[in-house]
C-alpha positions in Angstrom: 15.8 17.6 16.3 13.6 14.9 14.9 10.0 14.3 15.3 8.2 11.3 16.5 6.4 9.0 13.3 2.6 9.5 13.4 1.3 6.7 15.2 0.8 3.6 13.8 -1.5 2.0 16.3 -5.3 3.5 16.6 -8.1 2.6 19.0 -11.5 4.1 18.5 -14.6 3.6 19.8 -17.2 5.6 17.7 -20.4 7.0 17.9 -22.9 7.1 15.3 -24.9 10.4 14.6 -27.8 8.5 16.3 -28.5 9.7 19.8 -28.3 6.1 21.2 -26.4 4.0 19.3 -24.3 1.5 19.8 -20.7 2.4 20.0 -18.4 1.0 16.1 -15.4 -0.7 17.6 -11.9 0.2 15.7 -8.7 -1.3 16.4 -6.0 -1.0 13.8 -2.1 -1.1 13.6 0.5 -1.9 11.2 2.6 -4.9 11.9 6.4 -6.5 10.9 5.6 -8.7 7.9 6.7 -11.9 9.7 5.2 -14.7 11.5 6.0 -12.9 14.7 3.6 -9.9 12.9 1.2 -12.2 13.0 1.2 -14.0 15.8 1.2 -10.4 17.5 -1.7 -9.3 15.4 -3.9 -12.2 16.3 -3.3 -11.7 20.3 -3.9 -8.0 20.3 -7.0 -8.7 18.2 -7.9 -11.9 21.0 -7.4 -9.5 23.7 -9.4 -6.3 22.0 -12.6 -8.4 20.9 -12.7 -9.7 24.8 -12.4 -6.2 26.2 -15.1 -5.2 23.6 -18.2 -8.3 25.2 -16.5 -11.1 23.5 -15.2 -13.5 25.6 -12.1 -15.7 26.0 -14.0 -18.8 24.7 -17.0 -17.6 23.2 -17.5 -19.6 19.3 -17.4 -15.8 17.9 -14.1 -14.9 19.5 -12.6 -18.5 19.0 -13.6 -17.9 14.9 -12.5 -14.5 14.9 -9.7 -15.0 15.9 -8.9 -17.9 13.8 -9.9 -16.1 10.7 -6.9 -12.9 11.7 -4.7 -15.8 11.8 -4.9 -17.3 8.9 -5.4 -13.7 7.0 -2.1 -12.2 8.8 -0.3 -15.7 8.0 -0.8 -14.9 4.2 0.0 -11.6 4.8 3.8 -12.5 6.0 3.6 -16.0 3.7 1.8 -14.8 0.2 2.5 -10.6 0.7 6.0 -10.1 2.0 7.8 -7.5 0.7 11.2 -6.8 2.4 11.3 -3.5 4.8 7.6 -3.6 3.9 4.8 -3.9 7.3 1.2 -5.5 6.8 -1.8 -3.0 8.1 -4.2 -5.2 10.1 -7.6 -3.1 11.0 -10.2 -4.6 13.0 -13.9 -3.2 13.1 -17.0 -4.9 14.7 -20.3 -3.1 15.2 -21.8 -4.5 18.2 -25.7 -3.8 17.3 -25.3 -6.0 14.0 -23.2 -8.6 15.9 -20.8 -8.4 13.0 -16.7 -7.7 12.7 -15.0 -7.1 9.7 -11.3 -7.7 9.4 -9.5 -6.3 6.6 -5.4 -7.2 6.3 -3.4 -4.8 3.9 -0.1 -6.2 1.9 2.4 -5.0 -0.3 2.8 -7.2 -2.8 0.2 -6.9 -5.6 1.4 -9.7 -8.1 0.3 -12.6 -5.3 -3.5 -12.6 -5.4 -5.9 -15.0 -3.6 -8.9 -16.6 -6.3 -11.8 -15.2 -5.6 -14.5 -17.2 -3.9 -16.5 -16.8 -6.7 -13.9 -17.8 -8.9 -13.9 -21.9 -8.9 -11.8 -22.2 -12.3 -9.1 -19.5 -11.3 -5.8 -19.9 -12.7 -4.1 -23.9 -11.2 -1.0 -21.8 -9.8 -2.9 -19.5 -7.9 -0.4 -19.4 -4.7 -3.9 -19.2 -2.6 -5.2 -22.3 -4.3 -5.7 -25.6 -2.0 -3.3 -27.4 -2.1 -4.4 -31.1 -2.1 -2.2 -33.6 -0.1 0.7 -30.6 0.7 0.8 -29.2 4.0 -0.5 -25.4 3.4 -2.4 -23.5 0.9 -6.2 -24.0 3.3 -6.1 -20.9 4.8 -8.7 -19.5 2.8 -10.7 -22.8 2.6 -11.4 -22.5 6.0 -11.8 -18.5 6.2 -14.7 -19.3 4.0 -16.0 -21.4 5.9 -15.8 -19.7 9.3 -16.9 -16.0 7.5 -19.8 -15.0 6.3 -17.9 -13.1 3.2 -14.8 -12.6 2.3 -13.1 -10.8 -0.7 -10.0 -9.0 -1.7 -9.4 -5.4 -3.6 -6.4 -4.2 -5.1 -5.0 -1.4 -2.3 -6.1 2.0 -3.1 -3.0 3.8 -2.0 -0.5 1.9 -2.9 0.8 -1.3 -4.5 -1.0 -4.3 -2.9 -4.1 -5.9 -1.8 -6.2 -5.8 1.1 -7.7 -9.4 1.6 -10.9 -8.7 4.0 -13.9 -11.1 6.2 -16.9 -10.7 7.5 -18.1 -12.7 10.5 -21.9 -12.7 11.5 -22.6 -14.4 14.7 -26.0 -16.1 14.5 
């Protein structure tokens, strides 16, 4: 007889210690590294930030959203490791009108320059890419986000590559 897996999808809405707090908003789930993946992750996420106040339409959800597409499209494009899924985790807190979204890889070797990095190595795989068709993905996450970074993965070979969005 065999068990089922753990899940690998998790909802939560949190409450703080506080007696009347706002609820913390969690969606996570881990996703095929592949542009189907992403393209999944970036729907769910659409759907979830609508049925948590922010609307189909709304300049937060539009941005949002674009920034989980461009962060799961470098998870599949820069992080792909064969048999290997990306972990996309969505958090907003709704009294500081902010979401974080953090997307976990695999592959460690393929880093993005930091945004305080300017003068990081030319063949960064991350790096703008002049006249060619990709590689402005993170151009425009930091443009749409109020911060973004990226940690090696605690738990694991890989990187996490995480935003911030603030509406104002």
């Amino acid at each position: 007889m065999s068990t089922n897996p753990p899940s690998i999808v998790r909802t939560t809405q949190l409450s703080s210690p506080a007696a009347h707090s706002e609820p913390v908003h969690l969606f996570e789930m881990r996703f095929t590294s592949s542009p189907r993946g992403a393209r999944l992750a970036r729907r769910l996420c659409a759907v979830r930030l609508d049925a948590w106040g922010i609307p189909y339409g709304s300049r937060a959800h539009d941005e949002i959203t674009l920034i989980v597409a461009e962060l799961t499209a470098n998870a599949v494009r820069h992080g792909h490791v064969p048999g290997r899924d990306f972990h996309f985790r969505l958090h907003v807190t709704p009294g500081s009108r902010t979401a974080r979204i953090e997307v976990t890889d695999t592959r460690a070797e393929r880093r993005p320059r930091r945004p305080d990095d300017p003068h990081g190595p030319a063949a960064d795989p991350f790096e703008a890419a002049g006249d060619e068709e990709g590689g402005r993905g993170l151009v425009l996450v930091s443009h749409l986000a109020t911060c973004w970074d990226w940690h090696p993965r605690p738990d694991g070979p890989g990187k996490t590559v995480w935003a911030e969005y603030t509406a104002l």
